[in-house]
C-alpha distance (Angstrom), angle and dihedral (degrees) to the residues before:
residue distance angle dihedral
X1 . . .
X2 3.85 . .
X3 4.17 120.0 .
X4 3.63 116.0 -158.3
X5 3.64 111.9 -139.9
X6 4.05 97.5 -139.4
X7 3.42 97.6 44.1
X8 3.49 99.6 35.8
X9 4.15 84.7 -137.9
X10 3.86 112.9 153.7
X11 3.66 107.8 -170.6
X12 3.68 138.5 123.2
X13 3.94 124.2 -77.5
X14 3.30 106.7 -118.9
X15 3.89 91.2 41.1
X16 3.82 91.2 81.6
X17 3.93 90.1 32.9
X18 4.18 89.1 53.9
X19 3.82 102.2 46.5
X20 3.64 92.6 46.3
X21 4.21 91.1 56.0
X22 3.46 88.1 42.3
X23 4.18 96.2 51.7
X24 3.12 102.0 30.4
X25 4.19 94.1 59.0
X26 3.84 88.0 59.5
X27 3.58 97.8 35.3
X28 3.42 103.0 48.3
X29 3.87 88.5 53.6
X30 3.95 88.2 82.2
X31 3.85 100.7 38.1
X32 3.84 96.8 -86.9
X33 3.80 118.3 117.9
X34 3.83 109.1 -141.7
X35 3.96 91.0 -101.1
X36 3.97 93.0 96.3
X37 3.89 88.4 62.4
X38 3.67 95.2 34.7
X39 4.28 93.7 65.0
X40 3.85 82.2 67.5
X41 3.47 95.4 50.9
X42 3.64 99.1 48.7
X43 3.88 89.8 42.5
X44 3.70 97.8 51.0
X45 3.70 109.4 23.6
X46 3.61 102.4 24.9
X47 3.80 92.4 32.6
X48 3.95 96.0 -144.6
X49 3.97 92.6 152.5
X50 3.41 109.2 161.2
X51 3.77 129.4 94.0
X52 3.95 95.0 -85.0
X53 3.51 96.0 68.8
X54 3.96 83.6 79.7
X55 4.07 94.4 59.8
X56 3.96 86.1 45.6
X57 3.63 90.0 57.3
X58 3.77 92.0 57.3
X59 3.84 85.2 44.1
X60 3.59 82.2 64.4
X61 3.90 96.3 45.5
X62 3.56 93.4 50.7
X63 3.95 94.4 53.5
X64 3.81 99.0 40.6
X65 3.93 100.8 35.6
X66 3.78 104.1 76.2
X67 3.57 94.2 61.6
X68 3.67 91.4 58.2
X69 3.86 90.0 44.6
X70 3.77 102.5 46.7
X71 3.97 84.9 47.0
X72 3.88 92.6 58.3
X73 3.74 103.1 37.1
X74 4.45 81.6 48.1
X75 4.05 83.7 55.5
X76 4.20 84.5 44.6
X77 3.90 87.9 -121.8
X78 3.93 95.3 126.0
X79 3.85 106.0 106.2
X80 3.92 89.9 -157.0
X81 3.50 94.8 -164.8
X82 3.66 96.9 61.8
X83 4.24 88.5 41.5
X84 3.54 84.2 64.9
X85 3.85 98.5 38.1
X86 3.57 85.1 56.4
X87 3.96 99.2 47.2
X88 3.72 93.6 50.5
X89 3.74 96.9 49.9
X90 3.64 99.3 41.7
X91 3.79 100.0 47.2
X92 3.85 102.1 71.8
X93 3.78 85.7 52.7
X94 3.65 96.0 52.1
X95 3.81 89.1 64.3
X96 3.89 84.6 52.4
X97 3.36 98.0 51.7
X98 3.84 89.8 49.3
X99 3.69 88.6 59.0
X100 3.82 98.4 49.6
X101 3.79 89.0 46.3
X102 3.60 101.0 52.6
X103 4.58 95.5 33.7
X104 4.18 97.7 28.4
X105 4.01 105.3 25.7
X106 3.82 108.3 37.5
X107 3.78 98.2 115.9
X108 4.07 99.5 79.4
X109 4.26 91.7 -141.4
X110 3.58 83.5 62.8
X111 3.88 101.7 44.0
X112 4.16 87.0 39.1
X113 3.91 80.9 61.3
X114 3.58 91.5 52.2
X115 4.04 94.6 45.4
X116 3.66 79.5 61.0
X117 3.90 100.9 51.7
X118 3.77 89.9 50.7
X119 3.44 95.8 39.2
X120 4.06 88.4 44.5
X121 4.16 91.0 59.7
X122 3.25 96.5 47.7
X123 3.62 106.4 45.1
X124 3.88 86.8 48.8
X125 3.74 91.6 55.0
X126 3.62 93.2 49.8
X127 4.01 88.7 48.8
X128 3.45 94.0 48.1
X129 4.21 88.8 54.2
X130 3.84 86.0 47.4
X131 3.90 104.7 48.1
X132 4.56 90.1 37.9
X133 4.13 114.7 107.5
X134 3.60 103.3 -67.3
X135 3.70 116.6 -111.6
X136 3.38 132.8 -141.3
X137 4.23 111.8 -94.8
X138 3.49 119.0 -153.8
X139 4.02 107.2 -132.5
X140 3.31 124.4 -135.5
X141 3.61 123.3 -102.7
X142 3.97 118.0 -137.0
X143 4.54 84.9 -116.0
X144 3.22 93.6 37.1
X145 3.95 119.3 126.3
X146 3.23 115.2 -121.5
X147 4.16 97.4 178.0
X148 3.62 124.6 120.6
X149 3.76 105.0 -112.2
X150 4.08 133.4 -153.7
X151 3.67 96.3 -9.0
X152 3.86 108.5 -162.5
X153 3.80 141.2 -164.3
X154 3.28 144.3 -163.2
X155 3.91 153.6 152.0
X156 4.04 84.2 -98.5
X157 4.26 108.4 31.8
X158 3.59 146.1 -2.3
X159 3.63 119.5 -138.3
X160 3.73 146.2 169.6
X161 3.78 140.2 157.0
X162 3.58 132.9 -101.0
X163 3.66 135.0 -170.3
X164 3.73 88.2 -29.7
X165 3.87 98.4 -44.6
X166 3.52 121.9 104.8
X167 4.25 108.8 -142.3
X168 4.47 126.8 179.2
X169 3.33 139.2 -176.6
X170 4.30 126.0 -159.5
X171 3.66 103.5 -112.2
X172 3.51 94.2 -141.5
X173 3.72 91.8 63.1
X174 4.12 90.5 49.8
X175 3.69 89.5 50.4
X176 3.62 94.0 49.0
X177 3.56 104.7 35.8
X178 4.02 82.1 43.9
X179 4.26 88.8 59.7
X180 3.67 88.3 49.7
X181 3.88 91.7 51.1
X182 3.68 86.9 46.6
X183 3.73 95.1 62.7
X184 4.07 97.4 50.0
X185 3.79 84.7 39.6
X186 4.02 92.1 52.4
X187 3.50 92.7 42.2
X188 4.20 93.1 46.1
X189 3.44 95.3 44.0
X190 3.97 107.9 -114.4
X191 3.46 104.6 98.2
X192 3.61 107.8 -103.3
X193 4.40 100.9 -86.3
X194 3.42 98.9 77.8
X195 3.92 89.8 65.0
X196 3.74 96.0 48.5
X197 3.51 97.6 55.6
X198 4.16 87.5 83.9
X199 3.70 91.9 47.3
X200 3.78 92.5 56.9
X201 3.83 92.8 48.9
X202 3.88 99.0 39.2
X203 3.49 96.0 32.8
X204 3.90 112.3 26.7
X205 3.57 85.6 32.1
X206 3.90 91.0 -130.6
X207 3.75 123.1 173.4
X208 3.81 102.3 -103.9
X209 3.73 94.0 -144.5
X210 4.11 80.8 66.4
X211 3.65 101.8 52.0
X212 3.79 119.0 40.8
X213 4.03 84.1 81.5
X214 3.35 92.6 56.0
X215 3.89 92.5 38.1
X216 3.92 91.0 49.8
X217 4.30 91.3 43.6
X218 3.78 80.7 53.5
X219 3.90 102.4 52.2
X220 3.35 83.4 45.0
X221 3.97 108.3 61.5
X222 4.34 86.6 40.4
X223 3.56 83.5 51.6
X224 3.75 98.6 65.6
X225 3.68 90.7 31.2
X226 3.62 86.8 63.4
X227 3.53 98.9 41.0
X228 3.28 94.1 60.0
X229 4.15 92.8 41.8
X230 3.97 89.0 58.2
X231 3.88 90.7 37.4
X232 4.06 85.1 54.7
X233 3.72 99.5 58.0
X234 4.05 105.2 22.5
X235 3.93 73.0 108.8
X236 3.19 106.5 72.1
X237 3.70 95.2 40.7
X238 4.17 83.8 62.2
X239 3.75 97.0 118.8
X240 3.54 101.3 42.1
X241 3.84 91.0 82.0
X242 4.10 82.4 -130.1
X243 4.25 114.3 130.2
X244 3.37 99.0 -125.0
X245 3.94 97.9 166.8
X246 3.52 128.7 91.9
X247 4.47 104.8 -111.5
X248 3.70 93.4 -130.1
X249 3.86 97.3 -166.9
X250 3.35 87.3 57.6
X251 3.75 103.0 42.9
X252 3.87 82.1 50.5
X253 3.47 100.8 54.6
X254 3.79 88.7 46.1
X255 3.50 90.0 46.6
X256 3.59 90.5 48.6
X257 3.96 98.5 61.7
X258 3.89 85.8 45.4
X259 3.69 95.2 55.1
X260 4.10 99.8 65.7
X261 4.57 86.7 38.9
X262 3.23 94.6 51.3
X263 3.42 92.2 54.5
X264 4.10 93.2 42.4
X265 4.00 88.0 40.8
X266 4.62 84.3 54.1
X267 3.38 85.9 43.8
X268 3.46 102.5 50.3
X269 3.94 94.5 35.1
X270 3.99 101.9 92.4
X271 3.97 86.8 58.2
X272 3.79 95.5 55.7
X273 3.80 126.6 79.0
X274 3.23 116.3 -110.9
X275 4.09 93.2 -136.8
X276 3.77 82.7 56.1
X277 3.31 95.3 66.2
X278 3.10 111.8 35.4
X279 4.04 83.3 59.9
X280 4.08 94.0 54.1
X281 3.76 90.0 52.9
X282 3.81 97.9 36.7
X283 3.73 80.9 53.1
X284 4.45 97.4 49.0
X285 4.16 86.9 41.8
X286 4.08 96.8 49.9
X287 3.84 87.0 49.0
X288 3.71 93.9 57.1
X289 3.21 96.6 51.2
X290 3.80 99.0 53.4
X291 3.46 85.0 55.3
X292 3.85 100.1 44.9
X293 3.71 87.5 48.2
X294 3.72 100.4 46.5
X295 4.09 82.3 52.6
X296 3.21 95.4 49.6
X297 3.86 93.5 56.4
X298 4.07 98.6 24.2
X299 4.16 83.2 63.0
């Protein structure tokens, strides 16, 4: 057993280590790192409650990410345009977020009940895309090109081709809808991109094979601007006998399980129906939330 001094977490070390690999290959696979199923974990299993736990989430995010990223921009999959889109509009909001956490959310019945609201929307939307008429999928072809071609920006859209389809998205609505994300993903602790990555394939209708790298390169710049935001005033916060801090042994060793499946779940993610996916994690996020919810009002 190994206790972490910040945290107060007393748990095994390849606990932490295990559940990360094991996440993060499945979550990954649609854009989202592992962190958004972690919180739970470290909530209810590890019982790391306090307002830190959100920082050591994006400790996690910022070891585990690049793996994922470097393996989709080396498959030319990273629509860079859209990477950026996403970091620009999602950073302000992490700051928010951070804010509302640490002032508005500090009592872990409360912030279990907002898990649950988060996690509630976006499991539903990823239902709903699983249990819709089934449409016909093109298959891919072993010489088929499976690049992202001519990605383009503007002040009005970003667009690119894919597999012969040409797909774009108003920028405005990406930076936007990114700020938005920002705030819950501030506030929850993942750094805003993980969230997003639903919105661009429910809403935008983007390809999914086409936006987890952005997604992922997304979470990942929030992450360390947030890190570094809760790092910066855990100080003042002293007194208040609340753990402000990120636990960076723990975030590490978190981190370091994500780092080699994130890479296996990129790797593997071009192979995998999308429909399939979306139905294992729709599946993982619905379950949390009946459980944060019946805490919430069991307590």
């Amino acid at each position: 057993m190994i206790e972490f001094p910040i945290s107060g977490v007393e748990t095994y070390w390849w606990l932490p280590l295990i559940t990360a690999f094991i996440v993060s290959v499945f979550s990954s696979i649609g854009g989202i790192s592992g962190a958004f199923f972690l919180l739970p974990f470290q909530v209810s299993v590890l019982g790391f409650t306090g307002p830190g736990v959100s920082p050591t989430n994006m400790v996690f995010n910022i070891v585990a990410i690049p793996s994922g990223v470097y393996r989709y921009w080396k498959e030319k999959r990273m629509v860079w345009p859209l990477a950026w889109a996403t970091m620009i509009g999602t950073l302000p909001g992490v700051f928010l977020g951070a804010v509302i956490r640490i002032n508005y959310l500090p009592n872990p019945r409360y912030f279990k009940l907002f898990v649950g609201a988060v996690l509630a929307y976006i499991g539903t939307k990823m239902l709903l895309d699983v249990i819709k008429p089934k449409t016909k999928e093109a298959k891919k072809s072993a010489g088929e090109n499976f690049d992202v071609q001519n990605p383009r920006f503007n002040l009005k859209y970003i667009s690119y081709n894919f597999r012969g389809e040409y797909f774009s998205a108003p920028t405005w609505s990406i930076l936007l809808l990114s700020f938005i994300v920002g705030i819950i993903g501030g506030t929850y602790g993942i750094g805003g991109g993980a969230i997003i990555a639903p919105f661009f394939v429910s809403v935008l209708k983007l390809p999914v094979h086409t936006i987890a790298g952005a997604s992922l390169f997304g979470t990942f710049i929030t992450s360390i601007a947030g890190v570094v935001y809760y790092t910066a005033i855990a100080p003042y916060y002293a007194n208040t006998g609340l753990v402000i801090q990120p636990d960076w042994y723990l975030g590490a060793l978190f981190g370091a399980g994500g780092f080699l499946g994130i890479y296996i779940g990129a790797r593997i993610q071009q192979y995998m129906p999308a429909r399939t996916i979306k139905a294992i994690l729709s599946a993982i996020i619905l379950t949390v939330v009946v459980k944060y919810v019946w805490e919430f009002f069991a307590a």
